[in-house]
VOMAR-561767 format. One line per field, with one value per residue (C-alpha): residue in one letter; x, y, z. Coordinates in nm, 2 decimals, always signed. Example, Ala and Ser with C-alpha at 12.3 -4.5 7.8 and 13.67 -1.06 7.14 Angstrom:
! VOMAR-561767
resn: (a;s) $
X: (+1.23;+1.37) $
Y: (-0.45;-0.11) $
Z: (+0.78;+0.71) $
END
This chain:
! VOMAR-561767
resn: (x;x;x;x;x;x;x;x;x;x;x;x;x;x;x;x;x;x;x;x;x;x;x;x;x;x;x;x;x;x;x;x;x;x;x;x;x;x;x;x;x;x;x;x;x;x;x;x;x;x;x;x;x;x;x;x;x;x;x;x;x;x;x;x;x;x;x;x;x;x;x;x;x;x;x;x;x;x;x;x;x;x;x;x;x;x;x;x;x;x;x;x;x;x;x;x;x;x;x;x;x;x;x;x;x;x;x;x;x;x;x;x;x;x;x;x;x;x;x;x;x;x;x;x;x;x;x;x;x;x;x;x;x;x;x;x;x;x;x;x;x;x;x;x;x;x;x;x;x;x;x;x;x;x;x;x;x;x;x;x;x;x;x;x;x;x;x;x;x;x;x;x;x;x;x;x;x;x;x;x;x;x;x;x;x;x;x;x;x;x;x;x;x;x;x;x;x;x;x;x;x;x;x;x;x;x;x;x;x;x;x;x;x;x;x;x;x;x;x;x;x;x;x;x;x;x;x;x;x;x;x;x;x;x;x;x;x;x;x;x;x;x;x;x;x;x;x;x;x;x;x;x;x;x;x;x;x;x;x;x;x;x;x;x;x;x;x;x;x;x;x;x;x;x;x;x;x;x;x;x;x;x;x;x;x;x;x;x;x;x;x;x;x;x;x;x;x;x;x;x;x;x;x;x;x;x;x;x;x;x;x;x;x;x;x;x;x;x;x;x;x;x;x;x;x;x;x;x;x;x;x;x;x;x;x;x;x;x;x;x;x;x;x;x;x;x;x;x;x;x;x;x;x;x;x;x;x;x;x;x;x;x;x;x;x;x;x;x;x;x;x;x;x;x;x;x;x;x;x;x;x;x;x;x;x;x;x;x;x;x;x;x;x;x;x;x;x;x;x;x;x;x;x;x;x;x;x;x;x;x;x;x;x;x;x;x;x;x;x;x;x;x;x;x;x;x;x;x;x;x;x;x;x;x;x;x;x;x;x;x;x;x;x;x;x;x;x;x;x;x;x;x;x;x;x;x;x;x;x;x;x;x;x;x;x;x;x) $
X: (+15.36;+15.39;+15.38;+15.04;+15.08;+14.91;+14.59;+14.54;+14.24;+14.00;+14.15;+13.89;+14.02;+14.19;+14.35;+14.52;+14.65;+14.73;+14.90;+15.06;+15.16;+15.34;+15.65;+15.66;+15.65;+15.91;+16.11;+16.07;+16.21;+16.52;+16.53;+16.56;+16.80;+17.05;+17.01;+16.99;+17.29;+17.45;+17.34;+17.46;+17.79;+17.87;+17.72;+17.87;+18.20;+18.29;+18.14;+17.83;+17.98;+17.96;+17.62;+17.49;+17.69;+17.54;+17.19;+17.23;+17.42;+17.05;+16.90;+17.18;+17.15;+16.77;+16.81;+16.96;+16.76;+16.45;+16.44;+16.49;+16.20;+15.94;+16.02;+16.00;+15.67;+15.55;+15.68;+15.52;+15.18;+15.24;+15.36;+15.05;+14.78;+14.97;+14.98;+14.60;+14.47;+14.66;+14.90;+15.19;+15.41;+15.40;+15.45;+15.84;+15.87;+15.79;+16.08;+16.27;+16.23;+16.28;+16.63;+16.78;+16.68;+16.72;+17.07;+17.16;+17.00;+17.19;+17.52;+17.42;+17.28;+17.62;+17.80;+17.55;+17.57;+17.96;+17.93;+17.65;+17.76;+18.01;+17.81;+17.46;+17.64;+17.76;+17.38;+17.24;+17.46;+17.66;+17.85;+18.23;+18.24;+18.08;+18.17;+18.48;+18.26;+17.94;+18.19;+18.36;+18.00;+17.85;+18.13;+18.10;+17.71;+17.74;+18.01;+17.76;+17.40;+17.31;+17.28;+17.07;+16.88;+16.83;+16.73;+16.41;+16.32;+16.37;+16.19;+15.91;+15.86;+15.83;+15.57;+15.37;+15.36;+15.23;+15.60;+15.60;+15.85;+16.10;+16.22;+16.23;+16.46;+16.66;+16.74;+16.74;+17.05;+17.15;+17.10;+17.33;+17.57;+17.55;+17.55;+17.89;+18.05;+17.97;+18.18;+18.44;+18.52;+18.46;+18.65;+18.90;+18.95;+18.90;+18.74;+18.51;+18.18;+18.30;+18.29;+17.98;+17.84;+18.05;+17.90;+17.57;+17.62;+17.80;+17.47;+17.22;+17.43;+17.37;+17.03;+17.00;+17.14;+17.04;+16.68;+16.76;+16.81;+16.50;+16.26;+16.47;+16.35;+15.96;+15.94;+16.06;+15.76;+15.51;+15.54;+15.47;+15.57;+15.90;+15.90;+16.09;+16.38;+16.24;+15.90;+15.84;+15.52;+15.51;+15.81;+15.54;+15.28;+15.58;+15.67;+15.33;+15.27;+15.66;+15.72;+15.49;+15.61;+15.97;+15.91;+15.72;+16.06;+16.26;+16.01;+16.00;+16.44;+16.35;+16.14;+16.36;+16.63;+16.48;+16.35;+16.74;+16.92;+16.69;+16.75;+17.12;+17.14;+17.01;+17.34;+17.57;+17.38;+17.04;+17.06;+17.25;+16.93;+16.71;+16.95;+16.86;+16.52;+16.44;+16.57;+16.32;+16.05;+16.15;+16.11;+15.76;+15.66;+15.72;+15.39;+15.22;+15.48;+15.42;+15.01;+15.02;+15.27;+15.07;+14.71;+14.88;+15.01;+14.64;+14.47;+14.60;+14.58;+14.19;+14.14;+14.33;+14.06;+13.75;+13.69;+13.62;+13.43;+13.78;+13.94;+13.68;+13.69;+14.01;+14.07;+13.85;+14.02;+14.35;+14.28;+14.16;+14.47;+14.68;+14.49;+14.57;+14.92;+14.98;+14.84;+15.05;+15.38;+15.30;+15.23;+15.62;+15.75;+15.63;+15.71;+16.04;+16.21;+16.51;+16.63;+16.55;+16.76;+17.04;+17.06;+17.16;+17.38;+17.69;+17.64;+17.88;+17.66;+17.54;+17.18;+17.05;+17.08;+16.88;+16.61;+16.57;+16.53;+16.26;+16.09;+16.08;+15.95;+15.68;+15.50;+15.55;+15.41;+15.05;+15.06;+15.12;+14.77;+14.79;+15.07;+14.89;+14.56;+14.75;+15.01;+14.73;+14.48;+14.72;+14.86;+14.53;+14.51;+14.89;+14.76;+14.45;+14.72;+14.61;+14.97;+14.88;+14.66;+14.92;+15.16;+14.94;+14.92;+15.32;+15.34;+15.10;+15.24;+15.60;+15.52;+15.27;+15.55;+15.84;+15.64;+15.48;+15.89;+15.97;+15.68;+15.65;+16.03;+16.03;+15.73;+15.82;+16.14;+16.23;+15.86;+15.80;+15.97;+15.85;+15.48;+15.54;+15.51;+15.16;+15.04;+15.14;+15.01;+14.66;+14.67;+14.81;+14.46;+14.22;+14.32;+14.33;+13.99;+13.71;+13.93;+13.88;+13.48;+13.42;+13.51;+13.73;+14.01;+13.81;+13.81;+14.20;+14.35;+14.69;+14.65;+14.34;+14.58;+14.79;+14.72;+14.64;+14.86;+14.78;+14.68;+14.91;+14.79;+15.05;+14.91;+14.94;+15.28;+15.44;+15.42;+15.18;+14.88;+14.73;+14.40) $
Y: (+14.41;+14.29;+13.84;+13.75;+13.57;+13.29;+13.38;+13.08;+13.31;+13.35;+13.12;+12.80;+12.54;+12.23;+12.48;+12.69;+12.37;+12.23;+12.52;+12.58;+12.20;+12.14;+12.35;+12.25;+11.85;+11.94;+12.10;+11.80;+11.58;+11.78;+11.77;+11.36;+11.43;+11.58;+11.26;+11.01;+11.14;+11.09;+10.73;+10.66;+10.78;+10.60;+10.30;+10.26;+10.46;+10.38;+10.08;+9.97;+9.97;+10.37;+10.35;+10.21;+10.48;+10.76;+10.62;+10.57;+10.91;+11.10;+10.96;+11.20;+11.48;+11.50;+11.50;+11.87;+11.96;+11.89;+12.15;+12.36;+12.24;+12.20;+12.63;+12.67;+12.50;+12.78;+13.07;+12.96;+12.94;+13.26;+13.43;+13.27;+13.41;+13.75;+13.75;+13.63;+13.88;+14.15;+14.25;+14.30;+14.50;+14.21;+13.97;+14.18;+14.15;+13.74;+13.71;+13.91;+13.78;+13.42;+13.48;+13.58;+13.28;+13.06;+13.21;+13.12;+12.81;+12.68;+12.76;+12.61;+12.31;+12.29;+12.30;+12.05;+11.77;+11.82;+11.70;+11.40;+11.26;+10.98;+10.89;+10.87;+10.63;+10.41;+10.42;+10.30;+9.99;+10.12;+9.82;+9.93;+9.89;+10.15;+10.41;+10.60;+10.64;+10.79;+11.05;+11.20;+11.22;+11.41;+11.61;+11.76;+11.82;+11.96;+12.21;+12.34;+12.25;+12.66;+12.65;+12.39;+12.52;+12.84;+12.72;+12.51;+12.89;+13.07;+12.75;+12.76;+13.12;+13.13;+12.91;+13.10;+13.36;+13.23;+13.10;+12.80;+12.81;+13.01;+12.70;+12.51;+12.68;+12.69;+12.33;+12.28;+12.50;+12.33;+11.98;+12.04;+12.20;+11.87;+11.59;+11.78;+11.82;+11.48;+11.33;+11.56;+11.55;+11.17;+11.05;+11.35;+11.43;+11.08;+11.27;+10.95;+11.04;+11.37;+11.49;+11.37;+11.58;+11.88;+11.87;+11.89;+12.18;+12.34;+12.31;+12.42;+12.70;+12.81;+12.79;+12.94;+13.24;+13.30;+13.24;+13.50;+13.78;+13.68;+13.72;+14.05;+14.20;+14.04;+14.22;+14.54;+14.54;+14.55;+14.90;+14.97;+15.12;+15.09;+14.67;+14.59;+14.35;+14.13;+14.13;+13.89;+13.88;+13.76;+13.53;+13.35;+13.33;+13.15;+12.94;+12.85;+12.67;+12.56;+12.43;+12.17;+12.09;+12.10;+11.87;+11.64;+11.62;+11.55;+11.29;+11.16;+11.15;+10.94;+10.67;+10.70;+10.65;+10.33;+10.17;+10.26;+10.12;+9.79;+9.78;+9.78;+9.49;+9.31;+9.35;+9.60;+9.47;+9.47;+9.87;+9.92;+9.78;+9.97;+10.26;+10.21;+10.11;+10.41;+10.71;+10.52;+10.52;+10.93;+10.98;+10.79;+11.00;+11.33;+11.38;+11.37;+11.54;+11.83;+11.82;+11.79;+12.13;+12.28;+12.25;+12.36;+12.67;+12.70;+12.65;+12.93;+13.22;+13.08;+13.03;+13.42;+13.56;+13.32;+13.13;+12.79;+12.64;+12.65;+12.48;+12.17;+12.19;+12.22;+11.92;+11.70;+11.79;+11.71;+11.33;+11.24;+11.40;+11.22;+10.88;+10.90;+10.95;+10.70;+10.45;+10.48;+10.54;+10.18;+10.03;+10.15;+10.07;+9.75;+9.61;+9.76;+9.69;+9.50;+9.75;+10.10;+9.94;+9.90;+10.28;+10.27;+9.98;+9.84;+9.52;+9.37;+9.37;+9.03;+8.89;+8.93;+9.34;+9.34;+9.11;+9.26;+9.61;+9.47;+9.35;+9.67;+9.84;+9.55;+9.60;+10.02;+10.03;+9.95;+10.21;+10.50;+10.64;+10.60;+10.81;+11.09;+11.07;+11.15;+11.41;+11.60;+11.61;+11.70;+11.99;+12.08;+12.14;+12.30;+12.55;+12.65;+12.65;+12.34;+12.25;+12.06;+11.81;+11.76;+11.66;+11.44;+11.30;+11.28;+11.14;+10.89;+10.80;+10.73;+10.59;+10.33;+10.24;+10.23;+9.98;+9.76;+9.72;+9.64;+9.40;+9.23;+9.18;+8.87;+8.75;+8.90;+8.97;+9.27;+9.23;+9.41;+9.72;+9.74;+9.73;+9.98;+10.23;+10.17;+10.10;+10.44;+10.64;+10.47;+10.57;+10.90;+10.91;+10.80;+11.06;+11.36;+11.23;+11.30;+11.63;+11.76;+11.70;+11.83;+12.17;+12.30;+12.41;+12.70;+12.90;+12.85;+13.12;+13.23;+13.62;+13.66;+13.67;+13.97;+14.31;+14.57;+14.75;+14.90;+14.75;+14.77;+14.61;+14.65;+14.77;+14.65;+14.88;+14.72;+15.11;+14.99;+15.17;+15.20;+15.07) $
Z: (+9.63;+9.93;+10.00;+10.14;+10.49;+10.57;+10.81;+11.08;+11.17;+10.84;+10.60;+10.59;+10.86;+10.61;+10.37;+10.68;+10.81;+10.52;+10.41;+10.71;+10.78;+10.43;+10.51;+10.88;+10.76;+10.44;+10.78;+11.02;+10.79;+10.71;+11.09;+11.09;+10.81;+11.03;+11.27;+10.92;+10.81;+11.14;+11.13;+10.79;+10.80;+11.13;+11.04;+10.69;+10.79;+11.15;+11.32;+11.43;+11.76;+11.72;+11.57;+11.85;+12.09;+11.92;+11.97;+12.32;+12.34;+12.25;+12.52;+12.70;+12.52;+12.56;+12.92;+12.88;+12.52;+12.66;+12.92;+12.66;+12.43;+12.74;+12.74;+12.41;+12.43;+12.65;+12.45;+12.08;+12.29;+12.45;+12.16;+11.93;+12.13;+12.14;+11.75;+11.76;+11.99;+11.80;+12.07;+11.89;+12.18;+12.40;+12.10;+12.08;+12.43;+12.48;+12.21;+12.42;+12.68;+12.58;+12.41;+12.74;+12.90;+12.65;+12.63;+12.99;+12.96;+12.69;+12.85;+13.18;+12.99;+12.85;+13.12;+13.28;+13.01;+12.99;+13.43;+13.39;+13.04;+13.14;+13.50;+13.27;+13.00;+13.34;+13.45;+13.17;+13.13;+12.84;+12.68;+12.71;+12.33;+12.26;+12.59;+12.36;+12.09;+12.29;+12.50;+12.16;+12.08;+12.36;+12.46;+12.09;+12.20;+12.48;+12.41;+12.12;+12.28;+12.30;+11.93;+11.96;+12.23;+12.03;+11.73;+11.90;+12.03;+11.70;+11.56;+11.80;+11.75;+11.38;+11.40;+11.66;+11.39;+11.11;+10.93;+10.92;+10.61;+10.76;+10.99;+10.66;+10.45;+10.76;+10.84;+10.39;+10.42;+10.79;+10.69;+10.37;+10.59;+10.82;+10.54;+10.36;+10.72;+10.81;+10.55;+10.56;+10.91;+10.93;+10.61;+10.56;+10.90;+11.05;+11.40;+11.41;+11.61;+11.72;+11.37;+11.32;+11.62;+11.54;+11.18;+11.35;+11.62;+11.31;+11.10;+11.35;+11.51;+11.13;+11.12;+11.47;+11.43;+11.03;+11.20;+11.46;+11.17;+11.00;+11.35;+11.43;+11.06;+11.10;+11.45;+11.24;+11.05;+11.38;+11.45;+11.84;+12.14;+12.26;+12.38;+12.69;+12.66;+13.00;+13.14;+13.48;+13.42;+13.04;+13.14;+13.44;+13.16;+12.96;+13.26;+13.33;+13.01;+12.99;+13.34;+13.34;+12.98;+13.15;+13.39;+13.18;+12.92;+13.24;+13.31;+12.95;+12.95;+13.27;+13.10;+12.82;+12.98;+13.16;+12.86;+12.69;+13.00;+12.93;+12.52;+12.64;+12.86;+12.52;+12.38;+12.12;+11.81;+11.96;+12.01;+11.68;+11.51;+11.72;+11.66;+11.28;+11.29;+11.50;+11.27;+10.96;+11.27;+11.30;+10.92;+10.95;+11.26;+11.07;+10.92;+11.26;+11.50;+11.21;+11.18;+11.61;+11.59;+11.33;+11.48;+11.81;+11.67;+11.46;+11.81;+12.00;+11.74;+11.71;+12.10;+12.12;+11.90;+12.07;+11.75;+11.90;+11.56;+11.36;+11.66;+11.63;+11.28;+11.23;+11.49;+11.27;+10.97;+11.11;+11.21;+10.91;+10.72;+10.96;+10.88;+10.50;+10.59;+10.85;+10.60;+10.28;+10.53;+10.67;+10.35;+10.22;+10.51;+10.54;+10.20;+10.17;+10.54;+10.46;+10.17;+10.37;+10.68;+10.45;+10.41;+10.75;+10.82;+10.58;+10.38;+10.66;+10.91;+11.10;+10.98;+11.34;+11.32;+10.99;+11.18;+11.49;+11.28;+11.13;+11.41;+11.54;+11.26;+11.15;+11.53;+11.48;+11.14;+11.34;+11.60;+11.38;+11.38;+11.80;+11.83;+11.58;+11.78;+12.08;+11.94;+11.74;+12.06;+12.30;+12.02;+12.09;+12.46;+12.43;+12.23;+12.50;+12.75;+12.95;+13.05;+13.35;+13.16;+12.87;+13.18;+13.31;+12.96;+12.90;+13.24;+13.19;+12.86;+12.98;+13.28;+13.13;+12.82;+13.10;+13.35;+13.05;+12.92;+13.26;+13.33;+13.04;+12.90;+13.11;+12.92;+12.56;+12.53;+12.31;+12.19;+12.51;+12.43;+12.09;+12.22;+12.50;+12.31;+12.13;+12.51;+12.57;+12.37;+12.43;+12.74;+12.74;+12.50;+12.75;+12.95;+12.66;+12.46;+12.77;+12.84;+12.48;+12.45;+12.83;+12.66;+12.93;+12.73;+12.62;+12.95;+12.95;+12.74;+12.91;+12.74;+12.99;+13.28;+13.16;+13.22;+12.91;+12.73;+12.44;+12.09;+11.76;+11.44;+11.12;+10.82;+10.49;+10.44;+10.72;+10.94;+11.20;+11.34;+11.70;+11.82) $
END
């Protein structure tokens, strides 16, 4: 007999998210796992002179990632209201289609990261301490970053059809890859923070292209007409939902970069904590990066077929979830600070770098449940296909958090970049809240836009049959 799939589409709302969440969460965290790992075995192995170069290197290597995530955005919405409306040729050919551009994206962001990386780490103020350690790092990064790039596509296109467990038992079987790597190339090999970057490219070209087999076998079972391997017109409908998304990641590395360049000027051991504290804030964020993905994914099959009511309800459902988990992640967090930074960080390590980590972490702790309003309502608008309005969101987001850092860090100190990010996110909300009840993400579905083709639904054998 043949599995059951999970139906976003007649399944009552809170089980289908739910269901559909649980693997995505189990998956996000393996995801922090590869970047935990990292942290651990630098911190306890190397220095926390290279701990604090391989925080500041992400802010690098998201400059060139995120171009590729802000596309991938665009094809899991595209893709999702394909699936929903049942059109399962065009489904094969937005897959298509995105795997030749994320191809040549992924080299050219390469080749891109490999030119900026050392006149970035200059930029942004980078303590000479730590500039070795943070260009063994990227170079590593950059020479692998198509895996990466791919693996966010294959990830992102899953999802957009229902699987959210495929991505999961991808990055369990990475993630191991990545934590026996890590110690092999660090304490075996002694290749310092370029083994801990090839261990990761290493673990997620793994999980790219094992993905890759998996979509290639579930587009198998849609029996259609022949798809076409590009189509400019389902690549604009990708571009018009991933451009703006683009552009707002580019804007986001920006602000990112700003607030980095100003957590450097406070000193090695200042971003080392941060560094630290910041991969226990990644963990914590989990739950809600997954239920904003999920009711993303959950929106645009519903909003494909026209069924509004599971939106709402599945929108209500989702904040309350997220409410219950934001709560008991605090409380742990909270009471047990000192010992879950010294996962992170070796017993050596100064007083100060355990204090300012918990700093951080003691303001976070009370924003949690204003970042989830704000990733779960703009999840929301991503999945009608109102890109221009999530920009707007992301802009306002970063360029709020960047200018209250700036303003304020006279004033507060580091206290001002901790509450940046809280001041945010509430205003990225005031924008996204009065969007969402006007009801005008319902006359936005992208699939409107395309031309017909003809219908294929696959039947229970997996043979397909035409409408």
């Amino acid at each position: 007999m043949a599995k059951k799939e999970l139906d976003l589409l007649k399944e009552k709302p809170a089980s289908s998210i739910l269901k559909f969440a649980v693997p995505m969460l189990i998956g996000a965290l393996f995801q922090q796992a590869y970047s935990l790992v990292d942290t651990v075995v630098v911190g306890n192995f190397i220095n926390s002179d290279a701990l604090a170069a391989v925080g500041t290197s992400g802010v690098i290597m998201n400059i060139v990632t995120m171009a590729g995530m802000g596309l991938a955005v665009g094809t899991s919405v595209v893709t999702a209201q394909y699936f929903g409306a049942k059109k399962l040729r065009e489904v094969k050919t937005a897959i298509r289609t995105s795997l030749i551009v994320f191809v040549a994206l992924g080299l050219g962001g390469g080749a891109l990261g490999l030119a900026i990386m050392k006149p970035m780490l200059q930029l942004m103020n980078t303590p000479l301490e730590m500039m070795d350690y943070a260009l063994s790092y990227l170079g590593v990064i950059f020479i692998g970053v198509v895996f990466v790039m791919l693996y966010n596509m294959f990830n992102q296109v899953s999802i957009a059809l229902g699987d959210s467990k495929t991505p999961m038992i991808m990055l369990l079987a990475a993630s191991a890859i990545n934590v026996v790597l890590d110690l092999v190339f660090t304490l075996v090999c002694h290749w310092g923070t370029a083994g801990v970057a090839a261990a990761t490219v290493i673990g997620q070209g793994f999980a790219a292209l094992t993905c890759w087999r998996l979509i290639q076998k579930k587009m198998n079972q849609m029996v259609t007409e022949q798809p076409a391997w590009f189509d400019k017109q389902i690549l604009k409908s990708i571009c018009a939902i991933g451009l703006p998304a683009v552009a707002q990641n580019a804007i986001s590395a920006s602000g990112m970069l700003a607030v980095q360049s100003l957590l450097n000027s406070f000193g090695s051991v200042t971003v080392a904590a941060y560094t630290a504290a910041n991969k226990v804030d990644g963990i914590a964020m989990s739950p809600m990066v997954s239920l904003g993905t999920a009711i993303s994914t959950y929106a645009a099959q519903n909003i494909g077929a026209k069924q509004y009511d599971r939106v709402k309800a599945g929108l209500r459902f989702t904040l309350g979830l997220a409410l219950v988990c934001c709560l008991v992640t605090g409380v742990l967090i909270y009471g047990a600070t000192d010992a879950i930074l010294g996962l992170f960080v070796s017993g050596s390590a100064s007083r100060e770098l355990f204090d300012i980590g918990a700093e951080y972490l003691h303001v976070a702790v009370f924003s949690y449940f204003v970042m989830a309003v704000m990733f779960i309502l703009t999840g929301v608008l991503k999945g009608a296909g109102d890109a221009k309005l999530v920009f707007v969101c992301s802009i306002t987001d970063l360029l709020t958090r960047a200018g209250f850092a700036y303003a304020a860090v006279g004033v507060l100190g580091r206290y001002a970049l901790w509450l940046s990010y809280p001041f945010g996110w509430f205003c990225s909300i005031a924008i996204a809240w009065p969007r969402y009840l006007s009801g005008k993400w319902k006359k936005i579905t992208i699939i409107a836009k395309e031309s017909e083709h003809e219908t294929y639904i696959p039947s229970e054998s997996g043979e397909g049959r035409s409408l």
